[in-house]
N, C-alpha and C positions, 0 to 999 in steps of 0.2 A: 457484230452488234446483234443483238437480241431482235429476234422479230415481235409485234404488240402480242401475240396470242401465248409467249413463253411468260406474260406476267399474268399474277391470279386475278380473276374476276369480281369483283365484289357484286353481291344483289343488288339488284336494280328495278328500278319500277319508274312507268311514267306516269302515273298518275300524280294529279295534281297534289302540289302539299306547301306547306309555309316554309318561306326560305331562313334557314339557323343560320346568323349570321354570330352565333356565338359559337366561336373558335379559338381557345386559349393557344397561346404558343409550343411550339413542337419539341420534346425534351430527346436530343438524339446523344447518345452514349455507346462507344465503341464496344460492340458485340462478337463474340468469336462463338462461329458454328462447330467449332473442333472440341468435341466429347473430354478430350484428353488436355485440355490446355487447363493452365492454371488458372487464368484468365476469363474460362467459359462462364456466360450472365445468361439466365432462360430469357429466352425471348417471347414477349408477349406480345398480342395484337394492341396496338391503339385502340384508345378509346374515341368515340367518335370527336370530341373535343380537343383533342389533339391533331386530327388528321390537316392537312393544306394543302388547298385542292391549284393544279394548273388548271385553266380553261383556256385552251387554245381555239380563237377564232379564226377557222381557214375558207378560201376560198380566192378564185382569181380575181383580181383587178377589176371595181365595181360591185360586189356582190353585197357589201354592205358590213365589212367585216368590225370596223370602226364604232358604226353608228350602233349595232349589236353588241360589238365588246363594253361601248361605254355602257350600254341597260345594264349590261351582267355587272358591270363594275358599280354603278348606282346600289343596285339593288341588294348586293350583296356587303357592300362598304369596304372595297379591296382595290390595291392597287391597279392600273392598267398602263400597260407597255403599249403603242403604236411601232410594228413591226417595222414603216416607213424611217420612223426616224433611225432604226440602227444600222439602215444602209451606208454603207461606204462613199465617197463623193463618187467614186470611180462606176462602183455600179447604178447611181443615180445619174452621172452624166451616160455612159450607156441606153440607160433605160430613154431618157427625154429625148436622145437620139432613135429611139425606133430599135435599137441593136438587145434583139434577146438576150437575158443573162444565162453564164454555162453552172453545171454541178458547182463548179471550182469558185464562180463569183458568189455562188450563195451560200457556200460550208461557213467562214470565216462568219459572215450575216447570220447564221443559223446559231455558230457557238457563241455571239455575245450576245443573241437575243435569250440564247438557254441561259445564259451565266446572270444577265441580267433578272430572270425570271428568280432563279435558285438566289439570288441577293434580296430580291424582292423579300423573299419569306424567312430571309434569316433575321435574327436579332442585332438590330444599329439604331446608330443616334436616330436616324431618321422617321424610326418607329417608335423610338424612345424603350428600344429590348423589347418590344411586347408587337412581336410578328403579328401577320394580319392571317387572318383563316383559309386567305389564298389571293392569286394573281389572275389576272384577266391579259392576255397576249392575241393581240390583232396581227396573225401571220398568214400569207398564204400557203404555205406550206403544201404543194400541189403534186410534190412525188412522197411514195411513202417512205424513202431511204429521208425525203427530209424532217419529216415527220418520227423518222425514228430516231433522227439527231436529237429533237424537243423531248424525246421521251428516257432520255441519258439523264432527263435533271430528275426522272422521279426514281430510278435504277437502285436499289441497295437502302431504298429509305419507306418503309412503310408505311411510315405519319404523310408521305406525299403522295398525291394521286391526280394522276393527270387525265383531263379530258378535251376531246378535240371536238368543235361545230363545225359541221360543212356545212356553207350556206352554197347552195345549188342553185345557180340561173343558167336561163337560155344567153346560147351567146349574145343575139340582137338585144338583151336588156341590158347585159354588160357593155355592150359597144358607146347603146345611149349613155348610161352612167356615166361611162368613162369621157367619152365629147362633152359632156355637160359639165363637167369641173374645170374650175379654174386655179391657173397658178399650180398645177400639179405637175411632177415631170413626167407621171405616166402617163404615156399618147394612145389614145384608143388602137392603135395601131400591133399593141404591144397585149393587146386580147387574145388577141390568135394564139401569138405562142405562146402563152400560158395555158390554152386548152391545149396546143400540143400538147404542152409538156404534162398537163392534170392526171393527174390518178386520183379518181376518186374511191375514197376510204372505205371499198366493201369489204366485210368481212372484218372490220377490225375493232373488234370489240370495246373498244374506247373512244369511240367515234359514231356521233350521232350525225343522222343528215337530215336537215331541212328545206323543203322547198321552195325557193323564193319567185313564184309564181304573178302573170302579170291580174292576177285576181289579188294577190293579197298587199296590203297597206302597208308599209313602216312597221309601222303601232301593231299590227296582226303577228307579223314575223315576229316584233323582242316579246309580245307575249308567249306566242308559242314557243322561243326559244328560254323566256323564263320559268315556264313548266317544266320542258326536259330538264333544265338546269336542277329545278328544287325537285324533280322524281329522283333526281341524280345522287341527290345529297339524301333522300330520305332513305334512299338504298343501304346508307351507310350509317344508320339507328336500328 
């Protein structure tokens, strides 16, 4: 599997800018790199109108991954995937139990959240053919091999580009988060080993991080994560 830094980098800027929620649908047509084939079509960049962007919301249990991915999803006018709901019964009754999930229970979690993303943006009734400009996914996604699973949906398609949020708390403000919800199967209990397991995303150029610090608000956080978001896209004009 490709590591993030083997795909090219687009410019990027954080400064503030207006978020283009104007995104025509993605024209993809089977391309051959081979000089000599009959078949060879040049390949040209997308234009920014065409591109469909993933936004993967990550972070452990509590960070806010939800309440964040809906702003991006508001503000942009794109679907959004709830990472929770694609779990398995097997790994949700685990989880309510206190029992950490291994690599093996979360692959299977990891390809129908990618496959559901990669549906998201194709053309169907449910769009009525006229894909959206992109998806919003609330995943934790806390190692980077899982993370590189999500980054398979954007692999061989240049109109797709994907981007990850790491929302960053201290453990004691995940523990309260996580004791303050109700009706959840994740048990505060079940914090720990997700910082075990955390690798947070340095170095990985498609991945921004934000701090969710006991100074800043709700409202503070989807702003400044709706800034990165539109420096993100202005990158790509």
């Amino acid at each position: 599997m490709l590591s993030a830094g083997e795909r090219p980098q687009p410019a990027m800027t954080n400064g503030a800018a207006v978020i283009d929620t104007t995104r025509g649908p993605v024209n993809k047509s089977p391309l051959s790199s081979n000089p000599n084939s009959m078949w060879t079509s040049k390949t040209t960049t997308p234009k920014p109108e065409q591109i469909q962007h993933i936004w993967v919301v990550t972070g452990p249990a509590g960070c806010g991954k939800s309440t964040v991915g809906k702003s991006i999803q508001q503000a942009l006018g794109v679907p959004f995937l709830e990472g929770d709901d694609f779990h398995p019964l097997p790994n949700k009754e685990k989880m309510s139990n206190g029992i950490p999930l291994t690599d093996a229970d979360r692959w299977d979690w990891l390809i129908s959240l990618r496959n559901a993303a990669i549906s998201a943006l194709s053309p169907s009734e449910t769009n009525n053919f006229h894909p959206p400009s992109g998806v919003v996914v609330a995943c934790s996604a806390l190692k980077q091999k899982y993370r590189d699973v999500m980054r398979v949906a954007a692999y061989g398609s240049p109109s797709v580009q994907i981007h990850f949020i790491y929302l960053k708390l201290n453990e004691q403000m995940l523990l309260q988060r996580v004791m303050n919800r109700q009706a959840h199967y994740m048990k505060s209990s079940m914090v720990q080993s997700q910082l075990q397991d955390l690798e947070e995303p340095k170095g990985e150029w498609d991945a921004l991080t934000v701090d969710v610090d006991e100074g800043k608000g709700q409202r503070e956080v989807q702003e400044e994560v709706l800034g990165l978001v539109a420096g993100v896209l202005a990158g790509y004009h």
